[in-house]
C-alpha positions as CSV (number, residue, x, y, z in Angstrom):
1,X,4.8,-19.9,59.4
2,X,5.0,-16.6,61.2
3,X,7.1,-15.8,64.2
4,X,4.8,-16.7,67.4
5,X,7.2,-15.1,70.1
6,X,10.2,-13.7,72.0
7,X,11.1,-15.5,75.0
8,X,13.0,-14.6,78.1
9,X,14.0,-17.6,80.1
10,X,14.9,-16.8,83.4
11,X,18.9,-18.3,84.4
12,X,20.9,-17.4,87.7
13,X,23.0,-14.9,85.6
14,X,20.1,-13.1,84.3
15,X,18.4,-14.7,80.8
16,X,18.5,-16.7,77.9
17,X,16.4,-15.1,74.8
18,X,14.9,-17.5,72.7
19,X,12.4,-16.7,69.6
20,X,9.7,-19.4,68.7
21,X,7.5,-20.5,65.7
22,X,4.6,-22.6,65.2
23,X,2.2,-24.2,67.7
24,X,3.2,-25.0,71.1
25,X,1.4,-28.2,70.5
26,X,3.8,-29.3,67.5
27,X,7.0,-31.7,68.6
28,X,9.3,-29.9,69.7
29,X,12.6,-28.6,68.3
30,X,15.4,-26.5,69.7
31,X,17.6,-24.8,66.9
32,X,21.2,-24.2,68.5
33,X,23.5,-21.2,66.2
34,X,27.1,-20.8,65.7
35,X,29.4,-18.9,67.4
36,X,29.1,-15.4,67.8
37,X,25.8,-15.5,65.6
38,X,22.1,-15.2,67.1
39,X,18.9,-16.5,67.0
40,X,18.4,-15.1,63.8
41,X,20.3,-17.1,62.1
42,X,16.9,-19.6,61.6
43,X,14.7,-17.2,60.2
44,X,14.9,-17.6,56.5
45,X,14.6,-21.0,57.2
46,X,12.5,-21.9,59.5
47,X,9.6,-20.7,57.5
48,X,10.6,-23.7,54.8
49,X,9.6,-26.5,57.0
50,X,6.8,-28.4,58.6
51,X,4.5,-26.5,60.1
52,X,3.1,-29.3,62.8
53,X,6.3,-28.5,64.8
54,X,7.4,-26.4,67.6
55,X,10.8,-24.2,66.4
56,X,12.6,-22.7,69.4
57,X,15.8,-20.6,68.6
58,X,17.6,-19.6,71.9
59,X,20.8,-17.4,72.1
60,X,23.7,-19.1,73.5
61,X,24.8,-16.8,76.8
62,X,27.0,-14.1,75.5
63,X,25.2,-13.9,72.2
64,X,22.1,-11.6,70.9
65,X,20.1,-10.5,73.3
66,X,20.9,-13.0,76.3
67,X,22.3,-12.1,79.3
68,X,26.5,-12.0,79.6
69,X,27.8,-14.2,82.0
70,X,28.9,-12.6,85.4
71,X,32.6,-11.7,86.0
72,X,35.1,-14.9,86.4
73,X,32.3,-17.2,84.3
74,X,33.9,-18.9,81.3
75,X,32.0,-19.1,78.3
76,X,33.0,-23.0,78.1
77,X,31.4,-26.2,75.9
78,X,30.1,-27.1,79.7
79,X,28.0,-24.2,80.6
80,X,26.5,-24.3,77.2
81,X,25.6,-27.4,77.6
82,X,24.1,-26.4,81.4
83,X,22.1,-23.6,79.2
84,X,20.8,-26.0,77.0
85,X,19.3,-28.1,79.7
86,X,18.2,-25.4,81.7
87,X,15.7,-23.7,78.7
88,X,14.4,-27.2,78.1
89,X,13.4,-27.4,81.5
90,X,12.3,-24.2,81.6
91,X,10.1,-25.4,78.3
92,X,8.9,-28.4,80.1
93,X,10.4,-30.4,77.5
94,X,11.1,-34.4,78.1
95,X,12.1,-34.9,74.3
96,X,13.3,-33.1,71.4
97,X,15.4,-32.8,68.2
98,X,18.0,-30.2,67.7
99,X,18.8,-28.6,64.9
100,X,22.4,-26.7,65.3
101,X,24.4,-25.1,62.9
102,X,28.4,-24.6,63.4
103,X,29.3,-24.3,66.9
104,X,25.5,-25.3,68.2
105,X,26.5,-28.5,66.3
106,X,29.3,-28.7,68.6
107,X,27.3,-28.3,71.4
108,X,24.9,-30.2,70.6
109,X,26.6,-32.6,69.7
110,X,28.1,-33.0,73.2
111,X,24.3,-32.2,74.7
112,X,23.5,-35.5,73.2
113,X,25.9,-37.6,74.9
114,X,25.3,-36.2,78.2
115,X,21.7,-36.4,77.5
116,X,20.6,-39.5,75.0
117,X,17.7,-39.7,76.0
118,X,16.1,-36.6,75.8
119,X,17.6,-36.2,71.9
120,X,15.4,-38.0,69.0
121,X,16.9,-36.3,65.7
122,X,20.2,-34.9,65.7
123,X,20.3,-32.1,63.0
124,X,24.5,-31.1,62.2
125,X,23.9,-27.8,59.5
126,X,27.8,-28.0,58.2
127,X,29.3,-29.1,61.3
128,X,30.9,-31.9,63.0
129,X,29.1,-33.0,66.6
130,X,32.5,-32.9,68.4
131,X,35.9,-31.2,67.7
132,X,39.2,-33.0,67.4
133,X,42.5,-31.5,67.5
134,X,45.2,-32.7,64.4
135,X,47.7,-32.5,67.1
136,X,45.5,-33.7,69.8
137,X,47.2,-34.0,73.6
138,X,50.3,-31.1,72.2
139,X,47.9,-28.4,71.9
140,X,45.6,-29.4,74.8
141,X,47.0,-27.2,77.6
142,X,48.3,-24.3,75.3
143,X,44.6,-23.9,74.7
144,X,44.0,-24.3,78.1
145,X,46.1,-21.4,79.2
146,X,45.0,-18.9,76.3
147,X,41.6,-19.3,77.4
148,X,42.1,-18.1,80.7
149,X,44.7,-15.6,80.1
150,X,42.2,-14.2,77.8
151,X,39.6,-14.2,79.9
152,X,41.4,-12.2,82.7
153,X,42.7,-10.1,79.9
154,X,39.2,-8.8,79.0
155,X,37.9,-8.2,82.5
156,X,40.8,-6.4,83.4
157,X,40.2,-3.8,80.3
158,X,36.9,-3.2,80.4
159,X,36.7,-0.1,77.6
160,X,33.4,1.4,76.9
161,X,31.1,-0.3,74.1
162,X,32.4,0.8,70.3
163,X,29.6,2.9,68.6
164,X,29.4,2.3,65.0
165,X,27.2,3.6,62.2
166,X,24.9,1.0,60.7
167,X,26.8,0.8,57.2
168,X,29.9,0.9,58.5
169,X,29.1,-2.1,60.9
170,X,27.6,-4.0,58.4
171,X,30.8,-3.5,56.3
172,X,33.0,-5.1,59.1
173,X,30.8,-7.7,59.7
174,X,30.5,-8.9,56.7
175,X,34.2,-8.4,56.2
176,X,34.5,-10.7,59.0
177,X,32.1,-13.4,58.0
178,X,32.5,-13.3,54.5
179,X,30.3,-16.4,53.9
180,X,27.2,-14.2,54.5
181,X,25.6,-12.2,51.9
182,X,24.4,-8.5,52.6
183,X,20.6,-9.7,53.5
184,X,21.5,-12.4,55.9
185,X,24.8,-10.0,57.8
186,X,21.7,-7.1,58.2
187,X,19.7,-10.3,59.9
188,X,22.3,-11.4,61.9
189,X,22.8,-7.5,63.0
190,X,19.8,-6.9,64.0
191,X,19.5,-9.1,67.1
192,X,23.3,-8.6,67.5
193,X,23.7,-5.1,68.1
194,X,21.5,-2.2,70.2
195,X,20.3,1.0,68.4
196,X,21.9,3.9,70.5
197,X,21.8,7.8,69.3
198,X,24.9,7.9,67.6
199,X,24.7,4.1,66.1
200,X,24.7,0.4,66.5
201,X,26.5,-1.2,69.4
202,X,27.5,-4.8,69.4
203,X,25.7,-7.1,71.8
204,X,28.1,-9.9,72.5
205,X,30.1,-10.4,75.4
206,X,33.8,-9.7,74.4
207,X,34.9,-11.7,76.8
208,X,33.5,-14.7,74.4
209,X,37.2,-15.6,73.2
210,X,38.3,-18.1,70.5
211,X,36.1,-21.1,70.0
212,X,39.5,-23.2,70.3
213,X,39.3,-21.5,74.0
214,X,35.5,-22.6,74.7
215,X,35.7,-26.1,73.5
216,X,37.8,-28.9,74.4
217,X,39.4,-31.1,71.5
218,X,38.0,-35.1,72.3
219,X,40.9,-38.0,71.5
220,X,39.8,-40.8,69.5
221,X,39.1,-42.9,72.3
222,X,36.6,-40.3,73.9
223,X,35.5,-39.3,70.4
224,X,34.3,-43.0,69.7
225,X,32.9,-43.6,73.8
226,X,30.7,-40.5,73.2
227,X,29.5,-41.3,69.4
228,X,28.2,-45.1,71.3
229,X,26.3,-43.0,73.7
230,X,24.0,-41.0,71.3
231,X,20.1,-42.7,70.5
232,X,19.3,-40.2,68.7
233,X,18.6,-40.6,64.8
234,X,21.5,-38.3,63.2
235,X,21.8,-35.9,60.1
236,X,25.1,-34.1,58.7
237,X,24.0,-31.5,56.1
238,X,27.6,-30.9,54.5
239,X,27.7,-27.8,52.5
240,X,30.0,-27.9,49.4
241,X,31.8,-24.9,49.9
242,X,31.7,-24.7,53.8
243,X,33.9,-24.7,56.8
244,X,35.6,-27.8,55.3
245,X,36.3,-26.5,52.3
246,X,37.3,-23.1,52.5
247,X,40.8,-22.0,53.9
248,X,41.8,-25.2,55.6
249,X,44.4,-27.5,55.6
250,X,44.5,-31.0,55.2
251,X,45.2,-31.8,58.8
252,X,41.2,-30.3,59.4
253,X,40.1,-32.0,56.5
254,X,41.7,-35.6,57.4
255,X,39.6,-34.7,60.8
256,X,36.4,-34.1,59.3
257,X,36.9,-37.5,57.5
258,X,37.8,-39.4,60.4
259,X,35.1,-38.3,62.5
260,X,32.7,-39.1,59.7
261,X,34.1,-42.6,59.0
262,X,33.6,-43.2,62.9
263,X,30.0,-41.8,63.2
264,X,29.2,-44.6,60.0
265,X,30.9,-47.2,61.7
266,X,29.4,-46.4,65.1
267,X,25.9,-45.4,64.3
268,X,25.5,-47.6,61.1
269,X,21.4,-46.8,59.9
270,X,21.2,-44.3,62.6
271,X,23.3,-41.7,60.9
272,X,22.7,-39.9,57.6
273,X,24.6,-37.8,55.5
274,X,23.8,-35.4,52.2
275,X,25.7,-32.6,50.8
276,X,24.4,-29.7,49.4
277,X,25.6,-26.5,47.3
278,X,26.3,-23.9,49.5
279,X,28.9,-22.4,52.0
280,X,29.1,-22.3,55.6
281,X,25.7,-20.2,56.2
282,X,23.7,-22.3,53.0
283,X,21.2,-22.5,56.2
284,X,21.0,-18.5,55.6
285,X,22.0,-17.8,52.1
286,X,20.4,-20.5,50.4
287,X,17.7,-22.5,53.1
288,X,15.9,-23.9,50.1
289,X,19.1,-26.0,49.5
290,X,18.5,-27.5,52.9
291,X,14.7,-27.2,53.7
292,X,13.4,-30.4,52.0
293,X,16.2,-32.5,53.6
294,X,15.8,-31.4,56.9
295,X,12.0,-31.4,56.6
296,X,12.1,-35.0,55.5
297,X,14.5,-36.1,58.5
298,X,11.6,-34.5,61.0
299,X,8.7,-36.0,59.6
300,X,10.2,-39.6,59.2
301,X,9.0,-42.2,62.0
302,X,12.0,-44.6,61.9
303,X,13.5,-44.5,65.9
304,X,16.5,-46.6,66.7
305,X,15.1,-49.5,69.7
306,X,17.4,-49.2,73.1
């Protein structure tokens, strides 16, 4: 299934690029990537599945080639939300599935409790649909405060753009994302930097901070009320060697497992879960590991009544 265009959706800060596949006619799905990735992060697998749909990929504000957000904007779980609904609209779409990865899980995640009804299939690519904080309410307003000191930090020293040379940014970035192989960090690269004379600069707004900064941690109380909102039908693809199981403690992992029990308990039939070999970009790396899953989840007709 070949790429069938770039899009540029118009916003009040500029735009949202997005890349689609397949016919325009096909149901539709919005594909949602992590943070500080792009668009590109689908297209090793989007090819894999069912060609009767409509694949959109947009990049998150900040990200690839969309438009930064204007001075004194923070790049918050809210406003990526708001960009979420505004390039559906923009789509003309009443009803979709998402299919998120990482932080788009997040924000899915949250998209679908604001917006049930809008969301049929859920898709969560080695993610969790909301984030919860070991230490809950005591690191609530540190975060609070490091996001906007951070943000006034980086306006106030705007330095020019780093130019790198190709290899040598591919060697950091893969130094900094060392789940990707050397294919998939040249992918990413390639809608996340701009070819200048003397190399590659990055795209990405720097003012995009820590995703602690960007998303607020849900108590259990709020983490169950918004897991009794969703109608959608729901999918975790857990990889075996992702973000759970690499380099975390077990404060993150008795997290993961609590927010797991609660989506069974809560959803019951309306929530699936598999787990694959792979680590945290098996989407990338490895999409066969994920494609027949995911590809099965579409196509099946079973939708929860309400």
């Amino acid at each position: 299934m070949g790429l069938l265009s770039e899009l540029k959706l118009a916003v009040p800060w500029g735009h949202i690029a997005a890349k689609a596949w397949g016919s325009q006619q096909g149901s539709p799905v919005l594909c949602l990537h992590g943070w500080l990735d792009n668009a590109n992060s689908f297209d090793r697998l989007i090819p894999l599945l069912p060609k009767d749909f409509h694949y959109v990929a947009m990049d998150f504000g900040g990200h690839g080639l969309s438009s930064h957000y204007y001075l004194g904007v923070p790049y918050c779980q809210e406003n990526f939300v708001n960009e979420i609904r505004r390039v559906v609209a923009a789509l003309k779409w009443k009803r979709f599935s998402l299919l998120s990865h990482s932080f788009g899980g997040i924000i899915g995640g949250m998209f679908s409790c604001i917006f049930p009804e809008m969301v049929d299939k859920l898709i969560l690519l080695d993610t969790l649909p909301f984030t919860m904080d070991p230490k809950g309410m005591e690191n609530m307003l540190t975060n609070r405060r490091g996001a906007i000191e951070h943000m006034l930090q980086a306006e106030a020293f705007q330095k020019p753009r780093q130019v790198v040379k190709p290899e040598e940014m591919l060697q950091r970035f893969l130094k900094n994302n060392n789940h990707l192989n050397e294919e998939c960090g040249r992918l990413l690269l390639q809608r996340g930097t701009t070819q200048v004379a003397t190399g590659l600069m990055m795209n990405r707004d720097r003012r995009v901070g820590l995703v602690e900064y960007s998303v607020p941690f849900l108590t259990r109380e709020l983490l169950v009320h918004s897991i009794k909102q969703l109608q959608a039908q729901v999918l975790l693809i857990k990889a075996s060697q992702g973000y759970f199981n690499v380099e975390r403690d077990v404060s993150d992992k008795s997290v993961m497992l609590l927010v797991l029990d609660t989506l069974r308990s809560v959803l019951k039939e309306q929530f699936q879960y598999m787990e694959v070999p792979g680590n945290h970009y098996v989407h990338l790396n490895q999409p066969q590991n994920v494609a027949d899953i995911i590809s099965a989840f579409l196509q099946s007709k079973e939708r929860i009544p309400h």
